[in-house]
C-alpha positions as CSV (number, residue, x, y, z in Angstrom):
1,X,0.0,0.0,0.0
2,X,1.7,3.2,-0.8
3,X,2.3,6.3,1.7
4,X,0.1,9.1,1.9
5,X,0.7,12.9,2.0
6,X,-0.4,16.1,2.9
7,X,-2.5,15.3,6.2
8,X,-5.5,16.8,7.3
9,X,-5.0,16.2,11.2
10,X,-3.0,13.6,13.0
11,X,-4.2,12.7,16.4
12,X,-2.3,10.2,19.0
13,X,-3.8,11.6,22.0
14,X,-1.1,12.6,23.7
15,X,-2.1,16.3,24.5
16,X,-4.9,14.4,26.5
17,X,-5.0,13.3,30.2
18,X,-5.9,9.7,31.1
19,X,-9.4,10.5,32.1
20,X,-10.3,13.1,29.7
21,X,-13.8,12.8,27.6
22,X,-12.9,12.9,24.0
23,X,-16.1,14.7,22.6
24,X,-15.1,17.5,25.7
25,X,-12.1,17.9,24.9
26,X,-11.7,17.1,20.7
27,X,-13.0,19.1,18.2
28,X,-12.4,15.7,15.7
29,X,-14.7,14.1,17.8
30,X,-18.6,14.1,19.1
31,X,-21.1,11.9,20.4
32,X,-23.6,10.1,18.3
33,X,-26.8,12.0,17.5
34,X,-29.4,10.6,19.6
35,X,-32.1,11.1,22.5
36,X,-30.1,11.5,25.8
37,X,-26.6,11.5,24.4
38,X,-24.0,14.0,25.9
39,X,-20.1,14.7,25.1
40,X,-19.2,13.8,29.2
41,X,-21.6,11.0,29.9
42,X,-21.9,7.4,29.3
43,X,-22.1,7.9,25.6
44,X,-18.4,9.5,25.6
45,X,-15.2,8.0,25.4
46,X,-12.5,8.4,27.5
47,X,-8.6,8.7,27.2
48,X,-6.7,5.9,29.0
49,X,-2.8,5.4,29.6
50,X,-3.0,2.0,30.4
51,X,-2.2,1.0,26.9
52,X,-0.8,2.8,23.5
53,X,0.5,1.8,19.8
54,X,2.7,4.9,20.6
55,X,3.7,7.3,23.8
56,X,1.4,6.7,26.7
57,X,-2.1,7.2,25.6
58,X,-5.1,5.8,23.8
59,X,-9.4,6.1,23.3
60,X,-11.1,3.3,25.0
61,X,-14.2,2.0,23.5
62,X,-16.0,-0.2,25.5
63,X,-19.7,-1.5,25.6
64,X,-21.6,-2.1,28.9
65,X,-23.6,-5.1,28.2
66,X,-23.8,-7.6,25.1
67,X,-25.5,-5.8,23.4
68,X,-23.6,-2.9,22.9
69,X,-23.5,0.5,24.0
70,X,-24.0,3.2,25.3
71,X,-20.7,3.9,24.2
72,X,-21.1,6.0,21.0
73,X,-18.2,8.3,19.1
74,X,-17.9,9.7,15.7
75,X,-14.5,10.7,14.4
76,X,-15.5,13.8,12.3
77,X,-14.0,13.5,8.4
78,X,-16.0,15.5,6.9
79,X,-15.1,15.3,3.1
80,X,-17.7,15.8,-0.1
81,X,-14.8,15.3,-2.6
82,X,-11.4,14.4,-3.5
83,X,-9.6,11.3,-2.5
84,X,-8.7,10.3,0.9
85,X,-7.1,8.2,3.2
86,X,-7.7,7.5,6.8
87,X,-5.3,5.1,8.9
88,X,-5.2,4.1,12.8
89,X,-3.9,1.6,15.0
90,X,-6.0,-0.4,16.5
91,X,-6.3,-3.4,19.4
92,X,-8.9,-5.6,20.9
93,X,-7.7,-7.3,23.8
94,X,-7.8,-11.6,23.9
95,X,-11.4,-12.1,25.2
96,X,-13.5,-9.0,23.2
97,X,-14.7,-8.5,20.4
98,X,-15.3,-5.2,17.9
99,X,-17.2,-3.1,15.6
100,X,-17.2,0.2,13.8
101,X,-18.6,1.5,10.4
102,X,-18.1,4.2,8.4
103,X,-21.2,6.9,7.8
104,X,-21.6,8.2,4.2
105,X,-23.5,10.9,5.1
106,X,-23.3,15.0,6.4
107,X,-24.3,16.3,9.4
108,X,-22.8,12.7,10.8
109,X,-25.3,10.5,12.2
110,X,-27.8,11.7,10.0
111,X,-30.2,8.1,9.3
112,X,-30.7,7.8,5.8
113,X,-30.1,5.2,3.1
114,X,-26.3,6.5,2.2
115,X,-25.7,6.2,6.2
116,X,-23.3,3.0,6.6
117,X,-20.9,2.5,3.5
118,X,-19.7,-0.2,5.4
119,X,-19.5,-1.7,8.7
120,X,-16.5,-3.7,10.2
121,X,-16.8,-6.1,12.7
122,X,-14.2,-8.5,14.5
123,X,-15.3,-11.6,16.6
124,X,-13.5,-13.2,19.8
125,X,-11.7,-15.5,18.1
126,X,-10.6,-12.0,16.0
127,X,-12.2,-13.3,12.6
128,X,-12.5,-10.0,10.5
129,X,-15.6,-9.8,8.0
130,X,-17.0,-5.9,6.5
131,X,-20.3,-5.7,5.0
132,X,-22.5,-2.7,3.7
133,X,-24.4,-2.1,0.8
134,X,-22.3,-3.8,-1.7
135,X,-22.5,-7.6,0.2
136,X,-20.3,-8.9,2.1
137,X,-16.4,-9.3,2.3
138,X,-14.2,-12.5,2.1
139,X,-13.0,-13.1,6.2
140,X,-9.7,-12.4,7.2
141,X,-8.6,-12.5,10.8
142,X,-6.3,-10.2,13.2
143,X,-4.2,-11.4,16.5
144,X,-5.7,-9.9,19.4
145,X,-4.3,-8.2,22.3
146,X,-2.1,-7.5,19.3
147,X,-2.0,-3.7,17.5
148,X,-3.0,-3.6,14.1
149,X,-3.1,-0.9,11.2
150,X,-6.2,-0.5,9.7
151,X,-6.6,2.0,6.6
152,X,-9.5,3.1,4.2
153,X,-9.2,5.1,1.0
154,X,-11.9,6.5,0.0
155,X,-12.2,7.9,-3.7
156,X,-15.0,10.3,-3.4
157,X,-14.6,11.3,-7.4
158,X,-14.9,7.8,-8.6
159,X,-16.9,6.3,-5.9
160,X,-14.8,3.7,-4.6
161,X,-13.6,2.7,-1.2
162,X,-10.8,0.2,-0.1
163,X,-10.2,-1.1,3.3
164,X,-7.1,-2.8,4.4
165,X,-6.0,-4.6,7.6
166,X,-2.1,-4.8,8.0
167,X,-1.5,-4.1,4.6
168,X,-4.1,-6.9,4.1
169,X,-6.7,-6.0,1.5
170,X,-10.4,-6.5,2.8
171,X,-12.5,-5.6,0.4
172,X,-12.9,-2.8,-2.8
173,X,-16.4,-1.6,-3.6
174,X,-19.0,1.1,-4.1
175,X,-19.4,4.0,-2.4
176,X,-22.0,6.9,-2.3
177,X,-22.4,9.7,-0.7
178,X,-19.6,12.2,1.4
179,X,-16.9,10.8,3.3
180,X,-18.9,12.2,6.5
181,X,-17.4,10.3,9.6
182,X,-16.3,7.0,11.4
183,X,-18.6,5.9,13.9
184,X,-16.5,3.8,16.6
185,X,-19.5,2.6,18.8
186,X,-19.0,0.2,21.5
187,X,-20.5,-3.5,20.4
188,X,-19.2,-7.0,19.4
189,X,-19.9,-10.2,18.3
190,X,-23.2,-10.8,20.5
191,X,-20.9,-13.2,22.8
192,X,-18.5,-10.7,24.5
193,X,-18.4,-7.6,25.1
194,X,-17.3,-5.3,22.4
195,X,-14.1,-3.4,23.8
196,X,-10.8,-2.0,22.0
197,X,-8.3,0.6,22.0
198,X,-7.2,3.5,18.8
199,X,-4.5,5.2,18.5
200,X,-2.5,7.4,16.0
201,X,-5.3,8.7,13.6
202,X,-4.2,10.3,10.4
203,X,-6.2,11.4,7.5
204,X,-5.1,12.7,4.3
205,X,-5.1,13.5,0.5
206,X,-4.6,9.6,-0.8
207,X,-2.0,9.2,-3.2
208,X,-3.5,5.7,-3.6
209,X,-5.4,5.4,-7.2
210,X,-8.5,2.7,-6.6
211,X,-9.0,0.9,-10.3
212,X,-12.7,-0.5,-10.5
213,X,-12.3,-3.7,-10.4
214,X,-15.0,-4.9,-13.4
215,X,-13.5,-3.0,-15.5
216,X,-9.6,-3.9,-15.0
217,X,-11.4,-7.4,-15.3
218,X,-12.6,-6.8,-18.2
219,X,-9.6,-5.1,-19.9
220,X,-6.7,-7.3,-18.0
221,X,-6.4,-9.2,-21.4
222,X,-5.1,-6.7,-24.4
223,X,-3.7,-7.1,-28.2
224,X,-2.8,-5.1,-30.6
225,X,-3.2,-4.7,-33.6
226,X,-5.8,-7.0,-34.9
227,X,-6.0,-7.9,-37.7
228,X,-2.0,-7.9,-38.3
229,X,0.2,-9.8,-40.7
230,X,3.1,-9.5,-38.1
231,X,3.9,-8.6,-34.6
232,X,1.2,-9.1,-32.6
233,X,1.9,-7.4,-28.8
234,X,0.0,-9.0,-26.0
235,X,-0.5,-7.6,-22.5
236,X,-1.7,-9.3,-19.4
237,X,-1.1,-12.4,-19.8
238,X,-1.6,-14.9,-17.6
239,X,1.0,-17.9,-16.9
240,X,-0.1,-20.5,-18.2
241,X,-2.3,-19.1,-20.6
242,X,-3.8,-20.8,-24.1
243,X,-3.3,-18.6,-27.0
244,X,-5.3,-19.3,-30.2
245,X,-4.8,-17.3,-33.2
246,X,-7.2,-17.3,-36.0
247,X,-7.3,-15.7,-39.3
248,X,-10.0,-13.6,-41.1
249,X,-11.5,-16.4,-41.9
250,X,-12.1,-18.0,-38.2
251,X,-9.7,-20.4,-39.2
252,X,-6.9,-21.6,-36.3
253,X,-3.5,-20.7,-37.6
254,X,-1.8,-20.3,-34.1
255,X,-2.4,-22.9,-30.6
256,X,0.4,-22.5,-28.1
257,X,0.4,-22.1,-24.3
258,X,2.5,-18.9,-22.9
């Protein structure tokens, strides 16, 4: 995965005391949009030194019961356009699981259809599966009590989004609407609590280029020129690949494997 340039905002939490609410005390941050929640209640999250990817501090999100909650945070984004790419570190310790999603559309939180673009999920046993929208992706898997990178580009121009885990590719697929926020909300698999730890935040301009992936499938085979009474130059070729040359006719003139 390449490197990205040109950040928006970096955040390891660091200017933070263990203790701090992050929606008090963050501008990137605020609680979810609903009846009852408050930046400094239940809803919050709090800034904890008891773990870090790097220096001495990290956001707790942790549920209160199975099924998840109150626990609520959106990481503000806030993009209409462009191309963009937002990394973290991330760890759920041996015994929990986790969840987050990413919202689609502005003011965050707002419930509509272009809401969740796709939501992430890890079980216990830390088998990683995203779904949204578009389906659902192949599973992967994570160490816990281990940190990991997460990163998603999102392609606002061509409406695409990648997500990868560790360098890991998750899944490539549609996306519609802004780049609005990241919704880290405290629930797991339905058998443990849902409880993990970020750290070092970075967005920025993406110097990643997403390809659609029908149509470099559908072009991954080229020739040129056709018809020729030379040189023929192939590209994307496969090992192991049958070519079978005919003439203007339809008749074979050519059968070899490459």
């Amino acid at each position: 995965v390449s490197t990205v340039s040109f950040a928006q905002f970096e955040e390891g939490f660091e200017s933070f005391n263990a203790g701090d609410y992050i929606c008090v005390e963050s501008e990137l941050f605020e609680v979810w949009p609903a009846p009852g929640a408050a930046a400094g209640s239940e809803w919050d999250s709090q800034v904890v030194d008891s773990v870090a990817h790097e220096g001495l501090n990290s956001l707790l999100i942790e549920a209160e019961e199975l099924t998840g909650g109150p626990m609520d945070v959106l990481l503000n984004v806030g993009k209409s356009e462009g191309n963009w790419s937002l990394d973290w570190e991330m760890m759920i310790p041996t015994g929990y699981s986790a969840y987050f999603n990413v919202q689609g559309t502005d003011p965050a939180g707002l419930i509509q259809p272009d809401s969740w673009q796709c939501s992430f999920w890890v079980a216990t046993n830390g088998v990683v599966v995203a779904n949204g929208p578009w389906g659902t992706s192949d599973t992967t898997s994570i160490t816990t009590g281990q940190w990991f990178n997460v990163r998603l580009v999102v392609d606002l121009e061509q409406e695409l989004f990648k997500l990868w885990i560790d360098g890991e590719s998750v899944v490539q697929a549609a996306y519609i609407g802004d780049f609005s926020s990241i919704n880290f909300y405290a629930l797991g698999d339905g058998e443990t609590i849902g409880l993990y730890y970020l750290d070092s935040i970075t967005l920025a301009e993406s110097d990643v280029e997403l390809v659609n992936v029908e149509e470099a499938a559908a072009q991954a085979f080229g020739f040129h020129p056709n018809p020729t009474n030379g040189q023929l130059r192939l590209s994307g070729v496969q090992t192991q690949t049958e070519l079978v040359v005919l003439d203007l006719m339809g008749r074979e003139v050519l059968s070899e494997v490459l």
